[in-house]
SERO-4910 file (N, C-alpha, C, O; in steps of 0.05 Angstrom, whole numbers):
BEGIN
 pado doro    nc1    nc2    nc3   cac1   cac2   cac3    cc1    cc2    cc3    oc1    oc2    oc3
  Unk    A   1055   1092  -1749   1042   1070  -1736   1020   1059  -1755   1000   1070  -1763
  Unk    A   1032   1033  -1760   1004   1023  -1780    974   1014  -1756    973   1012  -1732
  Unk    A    959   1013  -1773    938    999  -1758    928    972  -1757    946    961  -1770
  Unk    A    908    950  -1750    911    934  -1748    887    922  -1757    870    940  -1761
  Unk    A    881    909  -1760    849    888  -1757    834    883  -1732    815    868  -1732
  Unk    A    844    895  -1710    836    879  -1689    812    901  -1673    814    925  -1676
  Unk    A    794    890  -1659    782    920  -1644    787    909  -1618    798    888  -1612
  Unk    A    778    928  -1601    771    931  -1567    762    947  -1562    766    971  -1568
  Unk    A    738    931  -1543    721    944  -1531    703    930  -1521    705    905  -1518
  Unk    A    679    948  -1514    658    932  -1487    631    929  -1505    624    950  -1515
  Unk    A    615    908  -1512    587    910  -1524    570    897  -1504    576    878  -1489
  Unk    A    548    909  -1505    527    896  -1481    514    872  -1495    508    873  -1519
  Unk    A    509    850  -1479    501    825  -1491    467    812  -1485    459    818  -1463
  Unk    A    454    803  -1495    426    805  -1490    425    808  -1462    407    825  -1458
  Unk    A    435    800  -1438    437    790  -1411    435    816  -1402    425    820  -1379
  Unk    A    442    832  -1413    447    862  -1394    475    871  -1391    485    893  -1393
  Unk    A    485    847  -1385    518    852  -1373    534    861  -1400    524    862  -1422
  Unk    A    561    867  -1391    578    874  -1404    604    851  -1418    620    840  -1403
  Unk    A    607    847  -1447    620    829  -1454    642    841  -1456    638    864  -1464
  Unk    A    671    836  -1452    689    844  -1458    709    818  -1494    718    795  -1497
  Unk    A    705    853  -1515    709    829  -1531    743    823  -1534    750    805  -1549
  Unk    A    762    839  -1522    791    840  -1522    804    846  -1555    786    852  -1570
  Unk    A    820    847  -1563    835    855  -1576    840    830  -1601    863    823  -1609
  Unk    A    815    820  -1611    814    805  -1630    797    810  -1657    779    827  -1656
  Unk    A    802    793  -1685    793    801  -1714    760    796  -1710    755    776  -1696
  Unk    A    742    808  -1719    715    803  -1727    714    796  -1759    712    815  -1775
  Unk    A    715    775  -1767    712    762  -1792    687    774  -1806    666    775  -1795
  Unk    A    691    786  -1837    674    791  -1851    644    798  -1837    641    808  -1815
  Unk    A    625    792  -1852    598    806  -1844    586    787  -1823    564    794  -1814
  Unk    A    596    765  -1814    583    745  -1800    598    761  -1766    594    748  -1746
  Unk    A    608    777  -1765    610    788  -1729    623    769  -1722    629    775  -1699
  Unk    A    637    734  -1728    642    722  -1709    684    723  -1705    701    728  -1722
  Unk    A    689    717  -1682    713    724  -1675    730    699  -1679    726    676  -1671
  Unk    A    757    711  -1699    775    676  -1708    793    669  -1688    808    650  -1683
  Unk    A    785    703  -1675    817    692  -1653    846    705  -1660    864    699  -1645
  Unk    A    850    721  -1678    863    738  -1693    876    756  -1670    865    770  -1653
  Unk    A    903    752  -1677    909    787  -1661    926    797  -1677    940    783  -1692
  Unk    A    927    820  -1676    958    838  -1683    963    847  -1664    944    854  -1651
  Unk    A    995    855  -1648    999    875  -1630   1010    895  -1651   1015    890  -1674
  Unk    A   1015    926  -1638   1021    939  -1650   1035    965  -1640   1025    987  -1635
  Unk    A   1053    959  -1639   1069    976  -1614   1073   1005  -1628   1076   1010  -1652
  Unk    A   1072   1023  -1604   1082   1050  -1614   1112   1051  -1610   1126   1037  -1596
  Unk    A   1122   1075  -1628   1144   1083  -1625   1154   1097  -1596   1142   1112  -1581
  Unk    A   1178   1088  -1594   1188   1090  -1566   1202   1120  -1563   1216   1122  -1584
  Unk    A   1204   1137  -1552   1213   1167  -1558   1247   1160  -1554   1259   1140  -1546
  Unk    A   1256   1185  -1564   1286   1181  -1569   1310   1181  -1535   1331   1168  -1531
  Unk    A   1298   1197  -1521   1298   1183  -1483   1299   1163  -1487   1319   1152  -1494
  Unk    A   1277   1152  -1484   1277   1123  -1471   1292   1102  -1483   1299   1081  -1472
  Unk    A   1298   1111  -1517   1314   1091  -1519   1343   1102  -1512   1360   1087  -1521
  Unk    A   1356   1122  -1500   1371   1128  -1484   1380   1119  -1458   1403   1114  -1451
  Unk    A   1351   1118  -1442   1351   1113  -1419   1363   1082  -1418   1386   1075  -1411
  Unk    A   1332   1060  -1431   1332   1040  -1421   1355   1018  -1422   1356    998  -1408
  Unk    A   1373   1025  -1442   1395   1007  -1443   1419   1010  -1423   1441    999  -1425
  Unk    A   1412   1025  -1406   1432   1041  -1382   1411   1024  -1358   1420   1005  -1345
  Unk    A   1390   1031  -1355   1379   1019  -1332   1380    973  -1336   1381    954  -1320
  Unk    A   1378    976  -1372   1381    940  -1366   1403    936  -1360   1402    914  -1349
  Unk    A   1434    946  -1360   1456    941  -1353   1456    944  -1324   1467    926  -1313
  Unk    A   1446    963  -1307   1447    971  -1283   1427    952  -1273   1434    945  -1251
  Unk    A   1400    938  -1282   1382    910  -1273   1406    900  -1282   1418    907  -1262
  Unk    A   1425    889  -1297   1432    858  -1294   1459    855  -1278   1470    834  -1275
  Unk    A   1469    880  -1268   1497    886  -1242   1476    871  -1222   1479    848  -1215
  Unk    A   1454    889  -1214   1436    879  -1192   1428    850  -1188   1428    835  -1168
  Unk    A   1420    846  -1217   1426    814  -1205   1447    798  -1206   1444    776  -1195
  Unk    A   1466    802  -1216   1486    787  -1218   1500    793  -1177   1510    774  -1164
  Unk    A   1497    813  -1169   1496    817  -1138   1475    811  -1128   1474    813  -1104
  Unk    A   1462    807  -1135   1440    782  -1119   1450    754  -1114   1457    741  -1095
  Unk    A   1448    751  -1134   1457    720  -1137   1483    718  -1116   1483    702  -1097
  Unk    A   1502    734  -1123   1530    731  -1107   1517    728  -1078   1528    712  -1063
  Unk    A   1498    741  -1071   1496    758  -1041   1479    723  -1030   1484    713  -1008
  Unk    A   1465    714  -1043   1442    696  -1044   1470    669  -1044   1469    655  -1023
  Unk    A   1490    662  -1061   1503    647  -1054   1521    651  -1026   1531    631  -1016
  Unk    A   1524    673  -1016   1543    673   -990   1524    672   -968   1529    671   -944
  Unk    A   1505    672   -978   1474    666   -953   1471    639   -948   1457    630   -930
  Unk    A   1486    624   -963   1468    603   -964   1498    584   -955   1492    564   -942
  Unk    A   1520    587   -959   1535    583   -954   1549    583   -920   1564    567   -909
  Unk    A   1531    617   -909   1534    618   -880   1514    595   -872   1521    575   -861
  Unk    A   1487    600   -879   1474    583   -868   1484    559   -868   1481    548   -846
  Unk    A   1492    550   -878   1510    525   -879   1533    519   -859   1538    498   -848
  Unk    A   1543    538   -857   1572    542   -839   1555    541   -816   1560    521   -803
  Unk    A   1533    558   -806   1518    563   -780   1508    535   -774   1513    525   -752
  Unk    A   1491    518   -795   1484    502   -781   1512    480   -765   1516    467   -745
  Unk    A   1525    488   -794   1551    457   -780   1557    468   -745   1558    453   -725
  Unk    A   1560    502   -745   1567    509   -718   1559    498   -696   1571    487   -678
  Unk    A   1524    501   -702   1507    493   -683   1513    468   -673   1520    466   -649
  Unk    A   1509    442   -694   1520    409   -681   1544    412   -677   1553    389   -674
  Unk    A   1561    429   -674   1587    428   -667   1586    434   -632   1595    422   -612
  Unk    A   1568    461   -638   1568    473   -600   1544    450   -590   1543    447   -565
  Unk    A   1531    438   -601   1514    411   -589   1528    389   -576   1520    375   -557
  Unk    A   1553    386   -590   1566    369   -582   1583    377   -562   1585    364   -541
  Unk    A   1597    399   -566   1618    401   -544   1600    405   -517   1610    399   -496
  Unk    A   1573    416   -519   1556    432   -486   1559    397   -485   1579    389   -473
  Unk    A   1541    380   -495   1546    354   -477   1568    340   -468   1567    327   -447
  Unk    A   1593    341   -485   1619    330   -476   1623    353   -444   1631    344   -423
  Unk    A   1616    383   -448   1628    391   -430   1601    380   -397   1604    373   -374
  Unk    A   1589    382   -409   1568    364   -390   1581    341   -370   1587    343   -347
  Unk    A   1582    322   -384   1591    298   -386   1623    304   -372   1629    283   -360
  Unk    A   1648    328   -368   1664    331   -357   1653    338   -330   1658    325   -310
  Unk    A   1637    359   -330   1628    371   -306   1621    350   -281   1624    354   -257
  Unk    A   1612    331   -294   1592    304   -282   1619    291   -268   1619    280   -245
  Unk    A   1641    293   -284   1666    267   -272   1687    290   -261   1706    283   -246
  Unk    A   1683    315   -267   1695    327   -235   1681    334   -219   1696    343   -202
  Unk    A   1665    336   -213   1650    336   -187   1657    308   -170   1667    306   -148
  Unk    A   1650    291   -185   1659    261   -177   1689    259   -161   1693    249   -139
  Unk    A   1710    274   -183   1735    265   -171   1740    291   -150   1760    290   -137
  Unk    A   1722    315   -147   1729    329   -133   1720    317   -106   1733    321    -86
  Unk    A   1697    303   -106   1684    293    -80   1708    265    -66   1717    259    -44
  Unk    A   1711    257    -88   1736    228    -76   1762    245    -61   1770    241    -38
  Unk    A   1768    261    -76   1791    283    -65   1785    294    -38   1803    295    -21
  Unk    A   1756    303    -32   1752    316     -7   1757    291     12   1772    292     31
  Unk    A   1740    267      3   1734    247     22   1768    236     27   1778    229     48
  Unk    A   1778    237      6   1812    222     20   1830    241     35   1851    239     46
  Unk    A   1813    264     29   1833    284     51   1817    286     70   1832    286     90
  Unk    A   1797    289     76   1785    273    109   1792    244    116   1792    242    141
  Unk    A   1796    228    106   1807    201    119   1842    211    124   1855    203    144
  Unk    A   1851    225    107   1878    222    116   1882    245    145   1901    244    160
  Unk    A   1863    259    148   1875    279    169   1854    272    196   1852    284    217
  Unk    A   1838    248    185   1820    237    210   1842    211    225   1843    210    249
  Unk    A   1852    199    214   1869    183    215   1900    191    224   1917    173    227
  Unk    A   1905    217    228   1931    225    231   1932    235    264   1954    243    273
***
């Protein structure tokens, strides 16, 4: 692991409080900060680089079955709503039947009382 130019850490500032100076270069003798970073990663142990190329294949099954699961969601939802204005329509058509047999059931009663009042 090489090292870097950069420091971190906490210096107290006339105020009392605590400055956080983050992970940037302190330029020559003047203390002031350019803005500089290096990252500097450690070595990854011989596991993990075992592991993790097994678990990113096993994350991208998972999403690729997301997505699948997320398109047939959305697809019912779709199918459900058409259902819904579908049963909207038929409860009022069946409404609207109910209304005109009652009607012709009542004409039916009334012409079979005139015919057997009349006989």
């Amino acid at each position: 692991m090489e090292s870097s130019s950069t420091s971190f850490g906490r210096t107290n500032n006339t105020g009392g409080g605590v400055e956080i100076q983050g992970r940037t270069c302190h330029c020559g003798s003047t203390g002031q900060r350019c803005d500089f970073f290096e990252w500097v990663d450690q070595f990854v142990c011989d596991r993990a680089v075992m592991i993790i190329p097994g678990l990113m294949v096993r994350l991208n099954q998972l999403e690729g079955q997301y997505r699948m699961v997320e398109t047939e969601m959305n697809r019912l939802e779709e199918q459900n709503r058409h259902l819904l204005e579908t049963f909207v329509q038929l409860e009022s058509a069946n409404n609207a039947l109910r209304c005109k047999f009652k009607l012709v059931l009542i004409c039916v009663l009334v012409c079979l009382l005139a015919l057997f009042w009349f006989v």
